[in-house]
C-alpha positions in Angstrom: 0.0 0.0 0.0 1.4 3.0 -1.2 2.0 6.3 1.1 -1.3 8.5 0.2 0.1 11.3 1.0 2.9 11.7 -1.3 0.7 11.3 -4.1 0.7 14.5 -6.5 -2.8 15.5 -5.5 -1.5 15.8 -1.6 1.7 17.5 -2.6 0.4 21.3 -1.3 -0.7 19.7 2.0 1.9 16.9 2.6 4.5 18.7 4.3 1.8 20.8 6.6 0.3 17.3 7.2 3.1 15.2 8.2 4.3 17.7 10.9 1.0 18.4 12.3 0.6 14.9 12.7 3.9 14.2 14.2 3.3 16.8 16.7 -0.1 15.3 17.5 1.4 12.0 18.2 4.4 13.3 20.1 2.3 15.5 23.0 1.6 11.7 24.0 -1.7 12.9 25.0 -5.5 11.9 24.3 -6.5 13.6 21.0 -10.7 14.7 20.7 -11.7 14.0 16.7 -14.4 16.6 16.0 -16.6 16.8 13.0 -19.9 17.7 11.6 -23.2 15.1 12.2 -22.9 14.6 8.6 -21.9 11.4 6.0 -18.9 13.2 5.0 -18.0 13.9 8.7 -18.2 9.9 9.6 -16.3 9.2 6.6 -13.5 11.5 7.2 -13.5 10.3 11.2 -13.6 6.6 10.8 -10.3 6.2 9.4 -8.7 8.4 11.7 -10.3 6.6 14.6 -9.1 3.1 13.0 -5.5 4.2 13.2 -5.3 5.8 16.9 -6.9 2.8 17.8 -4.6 0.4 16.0 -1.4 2.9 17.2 -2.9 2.7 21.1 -3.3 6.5 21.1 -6.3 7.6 23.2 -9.1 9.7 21.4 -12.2 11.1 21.8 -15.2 11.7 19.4 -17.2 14.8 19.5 -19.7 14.7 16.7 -21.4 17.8 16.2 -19.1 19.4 19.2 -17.4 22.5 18.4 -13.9 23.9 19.7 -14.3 26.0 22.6 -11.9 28.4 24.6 -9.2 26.2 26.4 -9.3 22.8 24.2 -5.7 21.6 22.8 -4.6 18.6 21.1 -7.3 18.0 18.8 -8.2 17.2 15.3 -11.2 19.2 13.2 -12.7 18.0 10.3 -14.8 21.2 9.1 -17.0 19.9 6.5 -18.9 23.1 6.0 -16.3 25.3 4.7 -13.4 25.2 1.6 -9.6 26.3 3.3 -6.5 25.2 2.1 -6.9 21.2 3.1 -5.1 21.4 6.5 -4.8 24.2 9.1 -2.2 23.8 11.9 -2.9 25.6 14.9 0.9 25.0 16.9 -0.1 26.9 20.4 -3.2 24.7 20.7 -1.8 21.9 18.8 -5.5 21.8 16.6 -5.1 20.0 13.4 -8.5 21.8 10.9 -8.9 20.0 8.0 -10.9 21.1 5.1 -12.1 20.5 1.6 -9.5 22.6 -0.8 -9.0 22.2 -4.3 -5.9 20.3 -6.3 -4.3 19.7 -9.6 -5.1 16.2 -10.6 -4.3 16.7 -14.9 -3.0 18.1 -17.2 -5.3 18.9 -20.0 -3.8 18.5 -24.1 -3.2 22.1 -24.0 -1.4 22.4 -21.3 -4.1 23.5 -18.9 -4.7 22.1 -15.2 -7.4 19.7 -14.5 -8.6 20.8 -10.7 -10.9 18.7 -8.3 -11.8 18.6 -5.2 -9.4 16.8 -2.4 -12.4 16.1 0.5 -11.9 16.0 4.2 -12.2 12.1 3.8 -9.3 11.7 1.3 -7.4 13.9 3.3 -8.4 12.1 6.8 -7.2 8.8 5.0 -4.0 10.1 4.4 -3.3 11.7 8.3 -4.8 7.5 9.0 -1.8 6.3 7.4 1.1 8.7 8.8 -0.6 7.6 12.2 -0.4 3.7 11.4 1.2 3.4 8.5 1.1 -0.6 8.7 -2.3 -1.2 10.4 -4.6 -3.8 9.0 -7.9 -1.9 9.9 -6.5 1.4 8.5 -5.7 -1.0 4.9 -9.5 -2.2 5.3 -10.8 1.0 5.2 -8.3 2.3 2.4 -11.4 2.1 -1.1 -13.2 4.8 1.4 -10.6 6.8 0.7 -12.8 7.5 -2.7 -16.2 7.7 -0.8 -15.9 12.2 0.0 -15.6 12.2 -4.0 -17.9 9.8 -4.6 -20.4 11.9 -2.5 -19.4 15.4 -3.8 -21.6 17.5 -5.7 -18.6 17.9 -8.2 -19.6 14.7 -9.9 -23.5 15.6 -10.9 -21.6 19.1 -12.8 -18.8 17.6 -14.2 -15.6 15.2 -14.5 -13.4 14.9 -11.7 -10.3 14.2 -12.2 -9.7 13.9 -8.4 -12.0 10.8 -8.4 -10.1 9.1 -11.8 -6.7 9.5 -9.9 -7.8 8.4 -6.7 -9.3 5.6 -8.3 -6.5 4.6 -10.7 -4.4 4.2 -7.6 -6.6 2.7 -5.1 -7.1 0.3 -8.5 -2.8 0.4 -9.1 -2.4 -0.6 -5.7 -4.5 -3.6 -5.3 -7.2 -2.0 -2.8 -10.2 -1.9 -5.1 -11.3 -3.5 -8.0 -13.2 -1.4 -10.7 -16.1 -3.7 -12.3 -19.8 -3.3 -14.4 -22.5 -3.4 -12.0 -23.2 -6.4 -13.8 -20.2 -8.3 -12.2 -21.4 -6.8 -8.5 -23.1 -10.0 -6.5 -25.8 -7.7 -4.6 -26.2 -4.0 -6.2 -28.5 -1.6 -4.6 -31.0 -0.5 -7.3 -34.2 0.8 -5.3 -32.9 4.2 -5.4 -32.5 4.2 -9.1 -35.6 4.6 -10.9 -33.3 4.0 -14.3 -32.7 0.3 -13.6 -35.0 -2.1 -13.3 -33.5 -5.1 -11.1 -35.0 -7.6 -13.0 -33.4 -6.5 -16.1 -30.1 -6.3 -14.7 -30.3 -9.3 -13.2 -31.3 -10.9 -16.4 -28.1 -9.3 -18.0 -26.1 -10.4 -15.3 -27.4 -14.2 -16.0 -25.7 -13.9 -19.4 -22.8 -11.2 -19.1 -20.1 -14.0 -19.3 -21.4 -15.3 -22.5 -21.6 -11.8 -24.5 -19.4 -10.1 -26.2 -17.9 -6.2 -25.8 -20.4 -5.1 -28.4 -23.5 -7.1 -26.4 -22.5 -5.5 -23.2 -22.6 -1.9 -24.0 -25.2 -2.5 -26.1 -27.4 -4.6 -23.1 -26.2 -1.6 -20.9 -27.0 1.1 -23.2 -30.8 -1.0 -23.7 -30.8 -1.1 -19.8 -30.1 3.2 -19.0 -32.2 4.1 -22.2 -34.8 6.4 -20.1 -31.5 8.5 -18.0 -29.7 9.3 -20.9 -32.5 12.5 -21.7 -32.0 13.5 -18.2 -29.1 16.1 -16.3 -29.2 13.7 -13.4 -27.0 11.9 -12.8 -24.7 13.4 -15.2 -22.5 11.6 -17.9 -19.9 10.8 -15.8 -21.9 10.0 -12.5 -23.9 7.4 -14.7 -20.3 6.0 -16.1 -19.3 5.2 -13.4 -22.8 3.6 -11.7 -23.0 1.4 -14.0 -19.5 0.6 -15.5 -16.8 1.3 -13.1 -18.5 0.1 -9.5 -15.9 0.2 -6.8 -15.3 -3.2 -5.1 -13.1 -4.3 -2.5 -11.7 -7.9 -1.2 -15.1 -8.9 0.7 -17.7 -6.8 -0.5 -21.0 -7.8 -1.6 -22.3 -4.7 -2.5 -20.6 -1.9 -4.6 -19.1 1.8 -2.5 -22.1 3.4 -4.5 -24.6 0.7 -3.2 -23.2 0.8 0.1 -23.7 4.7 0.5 -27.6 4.4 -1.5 -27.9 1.7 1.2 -26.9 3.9 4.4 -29.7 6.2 3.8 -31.6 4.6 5.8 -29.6 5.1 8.8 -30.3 8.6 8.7 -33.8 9.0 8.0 -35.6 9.9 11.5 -32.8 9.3 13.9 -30.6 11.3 15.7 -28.0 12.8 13.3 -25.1 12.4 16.2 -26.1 9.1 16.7 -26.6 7.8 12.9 -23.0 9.5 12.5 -21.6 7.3 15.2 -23.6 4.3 13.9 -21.6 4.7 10.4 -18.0 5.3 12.3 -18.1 2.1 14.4 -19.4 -0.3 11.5 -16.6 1.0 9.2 -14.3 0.8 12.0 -15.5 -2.7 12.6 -16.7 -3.9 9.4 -14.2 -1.9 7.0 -18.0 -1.2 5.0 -21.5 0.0 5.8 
């Protein structure tokens, strides 16, 4: 598993990063993990958690808390807000992070390709320089995708963020990139362009067709989206031919994430953020 962090798309934040962490871990005392009651803000504190955990570094978790006069030795995910990526407070020893923007391409002409580098792609990467070896931290490592995944950026347009992230997640062995066709138990009910019937009839025979049967079966399947502006182009690529799957999974990232609604309709928003933390933490997936 390569180090995340000195990947490209890191390279404005990795030297920020690596000492704030190192100071962090050196004041050998308990670190508080604070985010929003959102899905990005469990997605960016699981990993996090994971590693203290697996490095025997005592933490607390504050969802929905908010820094107050007098705190130290903590570690903000600020999901509200774009800022520069990471923010290192060194008299309070307060690690912000925040979604900033980052160079992922260069374009034929010459011009940059920018995206969005989320609080949970940056929290992956402060995971790793906190247990760079641990086995829970590696489990979690195709959620290093998931802020993207989830970020409005990809109803609009392309983002080259996600393809980079994806190629090396994909490069290094962490995910596998399939149809939805070759995922055992897709989540569907939320999209009103597939009918799981169909799909599960294409699925019965995708091993006996050929390229030009595929994307034509596919094509037959998504016929009724293709008019519409959501999901965009490249959302609906990627729901239907490049599904995200890990060693274990049953379901897809994307189904996973359809599938987690439920845990926040009616409840608690603390509590349904806590409830996705601890089964990534103990599960590696939702």
């Amino acid at each position: 598993m390569r180090e995340l962090i000195s990947a490209e798309l890191f390279s404005a934040i990795e030297v920020p990063t690596r000492n704030a962490v190192a100071e962090l871990i050196d004041s050998k005392l308990p670190i508080s993990i604070l985010s929003e009651a959102n899905l990005q803000g469990a997605l960016s504190i699981a990993p996090i958690e994971a590693a203290l955990l697996e490095s025997k570094v005592h933490y607390r978790r504050r969802i929905g808390g908010t820094i107050s006069e007098g705190m130290t030795n903590c570690i903000v995910i600020d999901t509200a807000k774009e800022g520069k990526g990471v923010d290192w407070d060194s008299k309070r020893n307060i690690l912000t992070v925040t979604e900033t923007m980052s160079i992922a391409l260069s374009g034929h002409q010459g011009d940059s390709k920018v995206g969005p580098l989320t609080t949970v792609s940056i929290s992956h990467c402060i995971a790793q320089l906190i247990s760079p070896s641990g086995p829970n931290v590696r489990r979690m490592r195709p959620w290093a995708i998931s802020g993207n995944w989830i970020h409005q950026c990809m109803d609009m347009t392309y983002d080259p963020v996600y393809a980079s992230l994806k190629d090396t997640l994909r490069l290094e062995g962490s995910i596998r990139v399939v149809p939805i066709t070759e995922v055992p138990l897709p989540n569907v009910e939320s999209l009103d362009f597939i009918d799981s019937e169909n799909l599960q009839e294409i699925s019965a025979r995708w091993d006996s067709m050929g390229e030009e049967g595929r994307a034509r079966s596919i094509s037959h399947m998504c016929r009724n989206v293709l008019h519409r502006k959501i999901p965009s182009t490249s959302r609906l690529e990627e729901i239907v031919w490049n599904c995200i799957m890990a060693p274990g999974w049953k379901l897809d990232l994307a189904s996973q994430i359809r599938s987690s609604s439920s845990i926040w309709n009616g409840r608690d928003q603390r509590i349904a953020a806590s409830e996705i933390i601890d089964g990534l933490i103990r599960n590696g997936k939702l």
